[in-house]
NUSEPA-649435 format. One record per residue (C-alpha): residue number from 1; residue in three letters; x, y, z negated. Coordinates in nm, 4 decimals. Example, Ala and Ser with C-alpha at 12.3 -4.5 7.8 and 13.67 -1.06 7.14 Angstrom:
2
rec k:1 | r:ALA | X:1.2300 | Y:-0.4500 | Z:-0.7800
rec k:2 | r:SER | X:1.3670 | Y:-0.1060 | Z:-0.7140
//
This chain:
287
rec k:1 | r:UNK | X:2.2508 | Y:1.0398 | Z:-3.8051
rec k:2 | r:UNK | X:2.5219 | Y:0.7938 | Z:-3.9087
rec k:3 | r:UNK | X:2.8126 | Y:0.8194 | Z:-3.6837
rec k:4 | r:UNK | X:3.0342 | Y:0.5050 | Z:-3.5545
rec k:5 | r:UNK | X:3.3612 | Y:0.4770 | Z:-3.3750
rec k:6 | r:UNK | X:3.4051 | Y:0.1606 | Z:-3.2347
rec k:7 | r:UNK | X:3.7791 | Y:0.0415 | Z:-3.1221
rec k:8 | r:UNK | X:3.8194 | Y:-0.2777 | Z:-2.8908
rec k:9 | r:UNK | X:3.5496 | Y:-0.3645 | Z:-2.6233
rec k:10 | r:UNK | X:3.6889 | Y:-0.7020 | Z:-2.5226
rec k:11 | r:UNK | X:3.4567 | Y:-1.0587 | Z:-2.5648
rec k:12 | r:UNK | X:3.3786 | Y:-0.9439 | Z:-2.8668
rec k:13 | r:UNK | X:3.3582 | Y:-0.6149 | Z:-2.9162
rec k:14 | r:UNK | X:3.1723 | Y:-0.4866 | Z:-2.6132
rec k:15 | r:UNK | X:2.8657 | Y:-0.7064 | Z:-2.7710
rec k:16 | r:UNK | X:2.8698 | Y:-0.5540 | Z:-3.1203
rec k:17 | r:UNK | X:2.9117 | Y:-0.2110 | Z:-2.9825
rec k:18 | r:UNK | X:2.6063 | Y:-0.2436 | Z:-2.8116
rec k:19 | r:UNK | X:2.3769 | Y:-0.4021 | Z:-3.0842
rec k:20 | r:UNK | X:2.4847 | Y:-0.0851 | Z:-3.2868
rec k:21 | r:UNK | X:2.4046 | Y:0.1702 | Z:-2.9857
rec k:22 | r:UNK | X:2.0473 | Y:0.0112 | Z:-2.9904
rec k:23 | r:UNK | X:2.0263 | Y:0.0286 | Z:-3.3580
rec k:24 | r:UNK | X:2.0169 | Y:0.4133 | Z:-3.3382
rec k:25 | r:UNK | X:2.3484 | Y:0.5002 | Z:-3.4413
rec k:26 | r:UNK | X:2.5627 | Y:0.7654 | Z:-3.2769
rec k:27 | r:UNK | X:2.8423 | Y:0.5533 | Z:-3.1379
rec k:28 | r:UNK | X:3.2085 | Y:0.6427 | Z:-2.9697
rec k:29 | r:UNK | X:3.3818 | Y:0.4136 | Z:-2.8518
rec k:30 | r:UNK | X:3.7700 | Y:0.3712 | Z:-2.7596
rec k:31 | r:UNK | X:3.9477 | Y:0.0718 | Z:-2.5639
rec k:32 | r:UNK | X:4.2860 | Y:0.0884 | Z:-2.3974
rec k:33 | r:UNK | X:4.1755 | Y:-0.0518 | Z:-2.0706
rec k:34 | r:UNK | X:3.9236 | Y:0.2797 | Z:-2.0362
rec k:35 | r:UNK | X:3.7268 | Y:0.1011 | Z:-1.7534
rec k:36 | r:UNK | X:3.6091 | Y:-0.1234 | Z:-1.9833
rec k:37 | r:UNK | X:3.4084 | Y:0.1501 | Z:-2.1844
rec k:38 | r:UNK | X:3.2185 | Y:0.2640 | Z:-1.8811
rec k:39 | r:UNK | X:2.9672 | Y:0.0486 | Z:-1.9293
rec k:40 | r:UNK | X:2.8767 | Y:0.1862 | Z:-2.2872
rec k:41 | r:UNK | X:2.9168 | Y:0.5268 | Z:-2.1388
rec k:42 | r:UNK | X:2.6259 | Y:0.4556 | Z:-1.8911
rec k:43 | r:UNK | X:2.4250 | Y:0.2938 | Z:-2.2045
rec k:44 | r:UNK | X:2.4289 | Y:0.6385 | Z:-2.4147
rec k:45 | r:UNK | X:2.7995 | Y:0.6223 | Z:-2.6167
rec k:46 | r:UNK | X:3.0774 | Y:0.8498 | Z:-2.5982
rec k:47 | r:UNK | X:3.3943 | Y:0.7738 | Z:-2.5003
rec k:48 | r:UNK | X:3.7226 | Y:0.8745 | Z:-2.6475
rec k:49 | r:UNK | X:4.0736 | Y:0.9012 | Z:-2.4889
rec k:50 | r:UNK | X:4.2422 | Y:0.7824 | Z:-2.8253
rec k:51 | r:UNK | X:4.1260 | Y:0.5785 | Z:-3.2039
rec k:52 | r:UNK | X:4.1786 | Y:0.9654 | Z:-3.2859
rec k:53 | r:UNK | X:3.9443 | Y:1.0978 | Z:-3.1003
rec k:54 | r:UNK | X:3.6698 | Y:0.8461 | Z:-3.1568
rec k:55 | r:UNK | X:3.6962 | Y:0.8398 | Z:-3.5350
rec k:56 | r:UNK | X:3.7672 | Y:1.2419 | Z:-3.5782
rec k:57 | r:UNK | X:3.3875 | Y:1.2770 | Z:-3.7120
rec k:58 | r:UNK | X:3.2758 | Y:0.9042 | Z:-3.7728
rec k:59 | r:UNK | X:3.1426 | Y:0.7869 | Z:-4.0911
rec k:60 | r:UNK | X:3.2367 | Y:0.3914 | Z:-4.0368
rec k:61 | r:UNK | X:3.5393 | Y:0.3310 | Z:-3.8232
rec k:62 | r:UNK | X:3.5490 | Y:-0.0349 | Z:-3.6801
rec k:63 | r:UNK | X:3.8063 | Y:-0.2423 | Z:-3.4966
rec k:64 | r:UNK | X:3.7953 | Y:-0.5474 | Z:-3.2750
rec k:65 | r:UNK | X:4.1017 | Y:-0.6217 | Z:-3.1317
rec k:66 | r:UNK | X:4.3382 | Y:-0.9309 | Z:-3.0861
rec k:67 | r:UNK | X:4.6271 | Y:-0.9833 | Z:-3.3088
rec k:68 | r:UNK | X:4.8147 | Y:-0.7434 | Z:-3.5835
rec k:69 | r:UNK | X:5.0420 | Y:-0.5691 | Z:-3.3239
rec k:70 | r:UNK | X:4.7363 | Y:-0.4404 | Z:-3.1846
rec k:71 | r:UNK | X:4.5247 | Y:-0.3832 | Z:-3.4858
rec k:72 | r:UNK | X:4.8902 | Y:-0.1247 | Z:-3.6268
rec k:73 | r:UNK | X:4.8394 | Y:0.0641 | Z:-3.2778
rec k:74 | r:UNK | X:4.5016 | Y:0.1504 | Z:-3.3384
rec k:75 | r:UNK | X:4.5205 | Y:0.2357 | Z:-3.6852
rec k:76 | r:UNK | X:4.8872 | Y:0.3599 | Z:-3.7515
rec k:77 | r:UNK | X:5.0007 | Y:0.4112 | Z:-3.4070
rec k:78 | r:UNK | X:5.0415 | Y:0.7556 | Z:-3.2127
rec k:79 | r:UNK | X:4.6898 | Y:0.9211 | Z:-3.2014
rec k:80 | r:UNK | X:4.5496 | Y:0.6660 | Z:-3.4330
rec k:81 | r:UNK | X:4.2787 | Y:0.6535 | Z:-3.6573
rec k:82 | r:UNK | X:4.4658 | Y:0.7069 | Z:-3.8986
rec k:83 | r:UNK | X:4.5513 | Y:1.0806 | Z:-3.7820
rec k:84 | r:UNK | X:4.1653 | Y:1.1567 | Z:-3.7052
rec k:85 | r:UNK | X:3.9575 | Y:0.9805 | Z:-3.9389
rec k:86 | r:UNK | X:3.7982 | Y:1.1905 | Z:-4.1773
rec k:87 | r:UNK | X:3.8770 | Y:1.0743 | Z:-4.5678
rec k:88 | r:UNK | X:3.5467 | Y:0.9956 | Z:-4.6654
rec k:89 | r:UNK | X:3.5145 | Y:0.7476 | Z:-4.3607
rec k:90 | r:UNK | X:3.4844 | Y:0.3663 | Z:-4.4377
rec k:91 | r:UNK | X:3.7547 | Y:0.1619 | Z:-4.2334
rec k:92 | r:UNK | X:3.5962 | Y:-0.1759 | Z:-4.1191
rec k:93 | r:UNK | X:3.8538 | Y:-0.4116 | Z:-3.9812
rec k:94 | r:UNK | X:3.6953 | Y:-0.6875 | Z:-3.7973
rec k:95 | r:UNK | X:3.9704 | Y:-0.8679 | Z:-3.6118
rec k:96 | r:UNK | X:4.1039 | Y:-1.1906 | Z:-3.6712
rec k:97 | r:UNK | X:4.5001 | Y:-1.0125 | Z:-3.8557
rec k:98 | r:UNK | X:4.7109 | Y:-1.1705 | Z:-4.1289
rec k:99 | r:UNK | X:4.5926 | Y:-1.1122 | Z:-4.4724
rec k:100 | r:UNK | X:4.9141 | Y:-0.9146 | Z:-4.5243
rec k:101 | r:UNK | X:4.8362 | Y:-0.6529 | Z:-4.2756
rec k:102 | r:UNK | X:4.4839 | Y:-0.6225 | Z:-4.4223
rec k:103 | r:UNK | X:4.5975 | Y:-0.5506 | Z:-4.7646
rec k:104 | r:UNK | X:4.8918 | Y:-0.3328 | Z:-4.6112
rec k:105 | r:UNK | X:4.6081 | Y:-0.1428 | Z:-4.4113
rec k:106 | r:UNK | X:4.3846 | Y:-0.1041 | Z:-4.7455
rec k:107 | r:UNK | X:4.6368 | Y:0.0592 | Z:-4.9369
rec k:108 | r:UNK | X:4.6536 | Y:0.3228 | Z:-4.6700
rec k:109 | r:UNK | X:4.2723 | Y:0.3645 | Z:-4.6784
rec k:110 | r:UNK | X:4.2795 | Y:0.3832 | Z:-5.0381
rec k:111 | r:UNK | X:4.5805 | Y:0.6305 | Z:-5.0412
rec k:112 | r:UNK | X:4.3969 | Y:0.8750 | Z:-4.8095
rec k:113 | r:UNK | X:4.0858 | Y:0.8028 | Z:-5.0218
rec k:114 | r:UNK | X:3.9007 | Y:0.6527 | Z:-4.8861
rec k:115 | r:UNK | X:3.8517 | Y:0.2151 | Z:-4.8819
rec k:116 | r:UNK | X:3.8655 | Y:-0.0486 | Z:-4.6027
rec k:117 | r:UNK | X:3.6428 | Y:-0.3871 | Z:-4.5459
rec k:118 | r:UNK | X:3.8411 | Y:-0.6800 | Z:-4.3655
rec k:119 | r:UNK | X:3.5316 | Y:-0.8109 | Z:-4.2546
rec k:120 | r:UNK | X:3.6277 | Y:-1.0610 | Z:-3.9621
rec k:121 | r:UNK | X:3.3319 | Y:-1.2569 | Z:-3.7903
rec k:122 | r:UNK | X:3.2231 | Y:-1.6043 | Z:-3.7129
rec k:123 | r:UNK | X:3.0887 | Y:-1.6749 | Z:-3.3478
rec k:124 | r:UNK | X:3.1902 | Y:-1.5918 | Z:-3.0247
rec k:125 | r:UNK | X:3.0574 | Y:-1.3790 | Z:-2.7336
rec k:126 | r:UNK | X:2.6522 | Y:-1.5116 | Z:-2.7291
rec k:127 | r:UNK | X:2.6364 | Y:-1.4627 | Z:-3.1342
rec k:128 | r:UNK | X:2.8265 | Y:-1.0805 | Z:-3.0344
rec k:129 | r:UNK | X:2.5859 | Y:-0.9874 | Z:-2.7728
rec k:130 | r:UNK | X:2.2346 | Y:-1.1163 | Z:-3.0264
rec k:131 | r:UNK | X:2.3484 | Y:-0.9897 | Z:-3.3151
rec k:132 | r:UNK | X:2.3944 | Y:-1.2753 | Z:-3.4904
rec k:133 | r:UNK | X:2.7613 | Y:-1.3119 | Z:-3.6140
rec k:134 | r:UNK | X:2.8775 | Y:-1.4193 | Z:-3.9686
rec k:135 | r:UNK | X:3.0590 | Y:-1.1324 | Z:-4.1466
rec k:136 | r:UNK | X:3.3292 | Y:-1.3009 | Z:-4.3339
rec k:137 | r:UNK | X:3.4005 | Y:-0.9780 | Z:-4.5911
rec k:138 | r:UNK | X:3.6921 | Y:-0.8905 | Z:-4.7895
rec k:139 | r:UNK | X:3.7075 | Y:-0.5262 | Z:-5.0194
rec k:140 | r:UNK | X:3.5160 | Y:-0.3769 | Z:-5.3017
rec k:141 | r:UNK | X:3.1454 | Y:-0.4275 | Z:-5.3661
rec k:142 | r:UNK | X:3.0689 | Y:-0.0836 | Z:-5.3649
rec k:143 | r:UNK | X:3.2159 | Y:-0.0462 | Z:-5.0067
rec k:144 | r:UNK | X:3.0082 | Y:-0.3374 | Z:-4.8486
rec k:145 | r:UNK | X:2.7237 | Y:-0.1428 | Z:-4.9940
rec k:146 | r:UNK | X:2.7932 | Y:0.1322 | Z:-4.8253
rec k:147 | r:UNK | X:2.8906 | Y:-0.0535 | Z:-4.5152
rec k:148 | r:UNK | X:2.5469 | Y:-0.3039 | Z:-4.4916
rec k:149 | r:UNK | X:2.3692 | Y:-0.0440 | Z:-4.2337
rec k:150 | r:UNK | X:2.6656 | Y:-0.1078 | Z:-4.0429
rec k:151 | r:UNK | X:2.7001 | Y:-0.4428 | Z:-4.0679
rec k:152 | r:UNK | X:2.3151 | Y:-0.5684 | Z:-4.0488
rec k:153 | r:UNK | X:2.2746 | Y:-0.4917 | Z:-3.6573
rec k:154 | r:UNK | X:2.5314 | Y:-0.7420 | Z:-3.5545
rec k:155 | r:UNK | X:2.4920 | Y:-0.9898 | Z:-3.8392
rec k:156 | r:UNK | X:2.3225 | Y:-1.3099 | Z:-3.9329
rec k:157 | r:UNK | X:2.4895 | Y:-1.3042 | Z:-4.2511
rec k:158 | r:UNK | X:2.7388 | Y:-1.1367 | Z:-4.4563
rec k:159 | r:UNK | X:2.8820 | Y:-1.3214 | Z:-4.7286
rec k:160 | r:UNK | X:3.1547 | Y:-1.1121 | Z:-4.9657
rec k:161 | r:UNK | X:3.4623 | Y:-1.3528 | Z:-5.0564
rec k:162 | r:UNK | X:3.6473 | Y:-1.1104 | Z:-5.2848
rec k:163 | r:UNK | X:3.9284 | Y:-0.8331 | Z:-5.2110
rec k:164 | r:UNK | X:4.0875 | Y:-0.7622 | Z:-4.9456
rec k:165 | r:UNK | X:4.2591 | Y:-1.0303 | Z:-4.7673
rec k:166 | r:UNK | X:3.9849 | Y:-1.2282 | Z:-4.8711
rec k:167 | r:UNK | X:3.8064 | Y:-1.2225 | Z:-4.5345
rec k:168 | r:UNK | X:4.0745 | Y:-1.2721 | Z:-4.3330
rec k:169 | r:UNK | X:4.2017 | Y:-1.6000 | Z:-4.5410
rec k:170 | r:UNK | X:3.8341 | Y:-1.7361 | Z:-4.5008
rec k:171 | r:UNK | X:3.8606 | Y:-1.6555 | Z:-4.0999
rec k:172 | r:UNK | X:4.2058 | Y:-1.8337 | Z:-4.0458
rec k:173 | r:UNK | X:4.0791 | Y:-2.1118 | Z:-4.2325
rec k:174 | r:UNK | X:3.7517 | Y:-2.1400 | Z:-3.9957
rec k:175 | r:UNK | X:3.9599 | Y:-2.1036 | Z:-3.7076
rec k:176 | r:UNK | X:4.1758 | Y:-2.3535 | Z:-3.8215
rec k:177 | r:UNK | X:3.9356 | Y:-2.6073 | Z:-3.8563
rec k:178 | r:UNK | X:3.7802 | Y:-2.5414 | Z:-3.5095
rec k:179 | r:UNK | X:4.0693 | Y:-2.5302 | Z:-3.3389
rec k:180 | r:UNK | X:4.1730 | Y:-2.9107 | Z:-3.5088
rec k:181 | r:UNK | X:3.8213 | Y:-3.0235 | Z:-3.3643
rec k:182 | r:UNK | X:3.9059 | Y:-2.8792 | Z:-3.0263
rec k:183 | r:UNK | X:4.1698 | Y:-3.0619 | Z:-2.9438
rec k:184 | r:UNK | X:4.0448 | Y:-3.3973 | Z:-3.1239
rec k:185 | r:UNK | X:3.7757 | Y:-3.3669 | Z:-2.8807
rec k:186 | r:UNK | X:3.9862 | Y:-3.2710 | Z:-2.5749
rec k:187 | r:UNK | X:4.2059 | Y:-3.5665 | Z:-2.6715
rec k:188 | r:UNK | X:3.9044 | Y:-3.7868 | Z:-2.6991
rec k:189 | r:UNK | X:3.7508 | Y:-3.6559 | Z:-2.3794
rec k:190 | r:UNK | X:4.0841 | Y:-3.7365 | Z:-2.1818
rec k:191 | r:UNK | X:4.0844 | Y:-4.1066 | Z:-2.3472
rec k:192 | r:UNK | X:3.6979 | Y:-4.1450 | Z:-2.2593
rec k:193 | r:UNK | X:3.7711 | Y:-4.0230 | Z:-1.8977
rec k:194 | r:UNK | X:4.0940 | Y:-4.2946 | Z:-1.8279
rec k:195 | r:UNK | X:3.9567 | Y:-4.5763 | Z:-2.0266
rec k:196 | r:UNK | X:3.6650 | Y:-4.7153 | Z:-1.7715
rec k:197 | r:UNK | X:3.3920 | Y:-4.5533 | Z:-2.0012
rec k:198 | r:UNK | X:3.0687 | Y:-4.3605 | Z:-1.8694
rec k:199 | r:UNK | X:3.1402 | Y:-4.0599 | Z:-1.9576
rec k:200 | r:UNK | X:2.8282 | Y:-3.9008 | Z:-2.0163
rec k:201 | r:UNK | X:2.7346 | Y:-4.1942 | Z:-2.2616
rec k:202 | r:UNK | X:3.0295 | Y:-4.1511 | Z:-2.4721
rec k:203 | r:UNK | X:2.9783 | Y:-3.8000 | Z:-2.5073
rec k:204 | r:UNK | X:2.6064 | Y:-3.8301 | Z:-2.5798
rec k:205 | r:UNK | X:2.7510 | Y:-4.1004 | Z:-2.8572
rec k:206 | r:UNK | X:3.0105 | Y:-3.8727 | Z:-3.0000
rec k:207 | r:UNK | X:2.7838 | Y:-3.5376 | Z:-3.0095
rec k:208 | r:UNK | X:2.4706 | Y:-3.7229 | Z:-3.1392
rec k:209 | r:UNK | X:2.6932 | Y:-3.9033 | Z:-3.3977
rec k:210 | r:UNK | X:2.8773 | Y:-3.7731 | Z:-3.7443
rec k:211 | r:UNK | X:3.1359 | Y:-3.5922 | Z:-3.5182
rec k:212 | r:UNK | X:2.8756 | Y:-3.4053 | Z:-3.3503
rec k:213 | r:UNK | X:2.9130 | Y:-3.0434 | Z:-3.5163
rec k:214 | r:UNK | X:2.7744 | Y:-2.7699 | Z:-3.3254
rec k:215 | r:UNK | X:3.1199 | Y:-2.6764 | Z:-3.1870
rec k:216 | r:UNK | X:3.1401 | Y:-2.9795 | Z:-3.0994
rec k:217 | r:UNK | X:2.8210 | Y:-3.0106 | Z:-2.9003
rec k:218 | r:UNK | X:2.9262 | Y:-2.6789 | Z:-2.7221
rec k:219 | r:UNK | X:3.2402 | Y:-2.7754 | Z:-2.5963
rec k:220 | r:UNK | X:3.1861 | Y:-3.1483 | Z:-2.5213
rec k:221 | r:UNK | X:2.9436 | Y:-3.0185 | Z:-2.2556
rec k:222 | r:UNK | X:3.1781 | Y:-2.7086 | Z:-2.1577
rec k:223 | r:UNK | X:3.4655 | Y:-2.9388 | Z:-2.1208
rec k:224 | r:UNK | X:3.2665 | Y:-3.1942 | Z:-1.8927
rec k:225 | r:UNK | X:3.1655 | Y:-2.9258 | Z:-1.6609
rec k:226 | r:UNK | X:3.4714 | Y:-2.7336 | Z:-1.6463
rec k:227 | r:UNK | X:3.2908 | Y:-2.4447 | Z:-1.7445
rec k:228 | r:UNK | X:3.5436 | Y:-2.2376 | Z:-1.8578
rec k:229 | r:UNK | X:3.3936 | Y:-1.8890 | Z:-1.8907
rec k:230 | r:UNK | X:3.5307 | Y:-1.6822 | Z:-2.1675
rec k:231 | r:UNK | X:3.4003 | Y:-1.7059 | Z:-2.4813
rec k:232 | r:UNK | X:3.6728 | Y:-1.7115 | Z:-2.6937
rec k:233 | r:UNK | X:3.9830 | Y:-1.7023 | Z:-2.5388
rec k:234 | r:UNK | X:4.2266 | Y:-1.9832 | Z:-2.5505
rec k:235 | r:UNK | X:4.5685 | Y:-1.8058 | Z:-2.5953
rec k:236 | r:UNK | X:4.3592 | Y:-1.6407 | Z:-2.9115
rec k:237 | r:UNK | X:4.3054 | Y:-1.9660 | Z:-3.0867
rec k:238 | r:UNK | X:4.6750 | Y:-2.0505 | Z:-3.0662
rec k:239 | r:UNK | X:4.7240 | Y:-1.6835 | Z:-3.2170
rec k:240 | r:UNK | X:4.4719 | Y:-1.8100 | Z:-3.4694
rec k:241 | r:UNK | X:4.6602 | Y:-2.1397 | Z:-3.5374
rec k:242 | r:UNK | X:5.0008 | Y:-1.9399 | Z:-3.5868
rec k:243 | r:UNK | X:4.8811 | Y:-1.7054 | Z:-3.8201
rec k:244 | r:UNK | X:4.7293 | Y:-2.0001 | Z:-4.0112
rec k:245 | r:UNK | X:5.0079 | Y:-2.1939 | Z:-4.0347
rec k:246 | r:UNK | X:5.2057 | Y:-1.9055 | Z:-4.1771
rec k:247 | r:UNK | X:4.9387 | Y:-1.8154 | Z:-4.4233
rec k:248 | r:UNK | X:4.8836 | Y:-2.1713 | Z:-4.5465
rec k:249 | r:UNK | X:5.2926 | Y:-2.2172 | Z:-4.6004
rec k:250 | r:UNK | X:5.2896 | Y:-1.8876 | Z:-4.8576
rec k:251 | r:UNK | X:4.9695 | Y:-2.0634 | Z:-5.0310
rec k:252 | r:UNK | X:5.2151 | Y:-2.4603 | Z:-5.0523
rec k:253 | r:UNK | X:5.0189 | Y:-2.6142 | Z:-4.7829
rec k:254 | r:UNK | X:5.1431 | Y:-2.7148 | Z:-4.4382
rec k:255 | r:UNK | X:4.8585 | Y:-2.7136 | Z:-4.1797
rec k:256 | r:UNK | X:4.9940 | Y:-3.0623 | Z:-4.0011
rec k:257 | r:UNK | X:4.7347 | Y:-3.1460 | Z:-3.7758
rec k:258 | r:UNK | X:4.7029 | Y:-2.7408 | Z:-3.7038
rec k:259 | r:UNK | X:5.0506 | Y:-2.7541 | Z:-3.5670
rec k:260 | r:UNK | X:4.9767 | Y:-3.0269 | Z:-3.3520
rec k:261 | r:UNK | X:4.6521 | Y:-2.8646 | Z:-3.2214
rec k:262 | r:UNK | X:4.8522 | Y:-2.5677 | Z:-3.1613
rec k:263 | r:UNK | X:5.1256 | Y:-2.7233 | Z:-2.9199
rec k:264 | r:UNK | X:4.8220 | Y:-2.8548 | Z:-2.7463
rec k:265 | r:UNK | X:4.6611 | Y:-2.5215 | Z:-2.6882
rec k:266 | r:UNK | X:5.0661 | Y:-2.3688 | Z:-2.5938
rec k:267 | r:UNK | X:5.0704 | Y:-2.6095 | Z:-2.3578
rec k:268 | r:UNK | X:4.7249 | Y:-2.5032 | Z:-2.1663
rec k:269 | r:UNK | X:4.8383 | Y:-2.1507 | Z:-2.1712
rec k:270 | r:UNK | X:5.1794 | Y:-2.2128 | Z:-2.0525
rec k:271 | r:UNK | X:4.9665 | Y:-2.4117 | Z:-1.7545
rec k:272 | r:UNK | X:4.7712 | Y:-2.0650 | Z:-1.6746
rec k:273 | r:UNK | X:4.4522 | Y:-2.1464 | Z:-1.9268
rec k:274 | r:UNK | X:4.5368 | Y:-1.8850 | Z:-2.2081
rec k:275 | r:UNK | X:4.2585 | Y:-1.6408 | Z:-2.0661
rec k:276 | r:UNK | X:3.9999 | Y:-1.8719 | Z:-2.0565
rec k:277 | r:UNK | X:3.7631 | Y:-2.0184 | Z:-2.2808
rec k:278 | r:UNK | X:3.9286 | Y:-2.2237 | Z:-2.5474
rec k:279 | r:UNK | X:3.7434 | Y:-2.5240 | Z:-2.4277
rec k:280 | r:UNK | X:4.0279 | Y:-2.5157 | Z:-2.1103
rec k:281 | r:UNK | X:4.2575 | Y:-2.6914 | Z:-2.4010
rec k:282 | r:UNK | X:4.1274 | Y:-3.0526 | Z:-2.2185
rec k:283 | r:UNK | X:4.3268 | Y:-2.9365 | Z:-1.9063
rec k:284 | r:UNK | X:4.6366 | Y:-2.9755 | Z:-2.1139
rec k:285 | r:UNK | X:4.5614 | Y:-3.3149 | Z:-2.1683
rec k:286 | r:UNK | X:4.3739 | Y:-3.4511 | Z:-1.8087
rec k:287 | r:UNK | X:4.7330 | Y:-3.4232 | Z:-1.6619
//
C-alpha cells in the first residue's frame, strides 16, 4: 500500500487529507495544533508527534501550511521531514511559499536524492473537502508521474507549468488577481450600499454582467450576508498579495492595483477580520 504523510490540517488541508484516507492510502498525518488531527485519528489515520515521525516510512510527503516561515519548520526545522523522510520519498509542497523557497527546498530534495513538486492548488475549503482542487505543478515530468496517484483524489485538474518555482509563480499570480477583484467588489459593494441603490438589484446587475466571475458571484452574496465563515482566510490573501508584489518586482513589474488591494485587506485585519473569510475585506470599507 502506498504510504502518505500529510503536514498541515488547517482550511485546507484537513479536506485533502481526508479525500486521500478514502482513496485507500495509508495516511499519517502531523499538525502543530495536535487537536486538530483528532478528527483524522477517529477516521482511520495515524498521527505523528513531529513532520519526522509522519514521513519516517512515507512514500509521498505533502505539506499544507501558511506562509514560508512555516513551510522551513516543517521541512528543515528540528524533527523535520527532512531528518525522517526516507530518500526515495517524493516531497509535494502544496502551500502557497515564494518561488525562492521552492527552488531552495528542491535542491535539498534533489541533494538527498530524491525530487520535490511545488504543486500549490486553486480553490478553497468546498473544492478541498470534494476533491476538486486545481493542482498548479512545478518540478520534473517524471516526478508528477510518479506523483498522479497522489494527486488525482483531491484534483479536478493538474496542469504542469514547468520547473520548480513554476507552480508557485502561477499561484501568486491567481491570487493576485482574486485578491484585485475582492476589493473592487468590496469597494463597489460599499458605494452601492451609501449611494440610495437597491442593493440586491445592483448586485444581481454586477454578478449577471461581464464582472460577474465566479469569485465574484461567491463573494457578492457572502459579502451581503455577512457570512463570513472561513474559507480562505483573509490575513492569508494579504500574505498572498505580499509575496506577489515581491515576486513581480524581481520579474520588472510592479503589481499597482495589488498594493492597493493589499492595504485594503491590512486594514480589515488590523480591525480583527484577518481570521475570517477573505470576503470580511468589505468591513474595511462599510466604516
Amino acid at each position: 500500500m502506498t504510504r502518505v504523510a500529510f503536514n498541515g490540517l488547517g482550511t485546507m488541508g484537513s479536506g485533502m487529507a481526508q479525500r486521500l484516507l478514502a482513496a485507500g492510502f495509508e495516511l499519517t498525518v502531523y499538525n502543530r495544533t495536535a487537536e486538530r488531527a483528532e478528527a483524522m485519528r477517529q477516521s482511520g489515520a495515524r498521527v505523528a508527534a513531529t513532520p519526522a515521525e509522519a514521513a519516517a516510512s512515507a512514500d509521498f510527503v505533502i505539506t499544507m501550511v501558511g506562509d514560508d516561515r512555516a513551510s522551513r519548520e516543517i521541512w528543515t526545522g528540528p524533527h523535520g521531514v527532512a531528518d525522517g523522510s526516507p530518500s526515495h520519498a517524493v516531497w509535494i509542497e502544496s502551500s502557497t511559499i515564494t518561488p525562492g523557497w521552492v527552488r531552495e527546498l528542491g535542491a535539498l530534495a534533489e541533494a538527498r536524492g530524491g525530487a520535490l513538486l511545488d504543486a500549490p492548488v486553486t480553490g478553497s475549503r468546498p473544492q478541498a473537502r470534494s476533491g476538486e482542487l486545481l493542482f498548479l505543478v512545478g518540478g520534473s515530468a517524471e516526478t508528477l508521474e510518479k506523483a498522479r496517484q497522489v494527486l488525482q483524489p483531491m484534483s479536478r485538474g493538474i496542469v504542469h507549468l514547468g520547473p520548480n518555482g513554476a507552480g508557485a509563480t502561477m499561484k501568486l499570480i491567481n491570487n493576485f488577481v482574486c485578491g484585485v477583484q475582492a476589493v473592487g467588489l468590496a469597494e463597489a459593494m460599499a458605494w452601492i450600499e451609501r449611494s440610495g441603490l437597491e442593493r440586491d438589484q445592483a448586485i444581481s446587475i454586477l454578478t449577471g454582467g461581464a464582472p460577474g466571475s465566479p469569485m465574484v458571484k461567491i463573494l457578492a452574496a457572502r459579502m451581503s450576508q455577512k457570512d463570513y465563515d472561513t474559507n480562505f482566510r483573509l490575513d492569508l490573501m494579504a500574505k498572498d498579495l505580499t509575496y506577489a508584489h515581491a515576486e513581480s518586482l524581481r520579474a520588472g513589474v510592479a503589481l499597482a492595483t495589488g498594493l492597493a488591494a493589499l492595504k485594503t485587506f491590512e486594514k480589515a485585519a488590523e480591525q480583527g477580520y484577518g481570521a475570517c473569510d477573505l470576503s470580511a475585506v468589505v468591513e474595511a470599507l462599510r466604516g
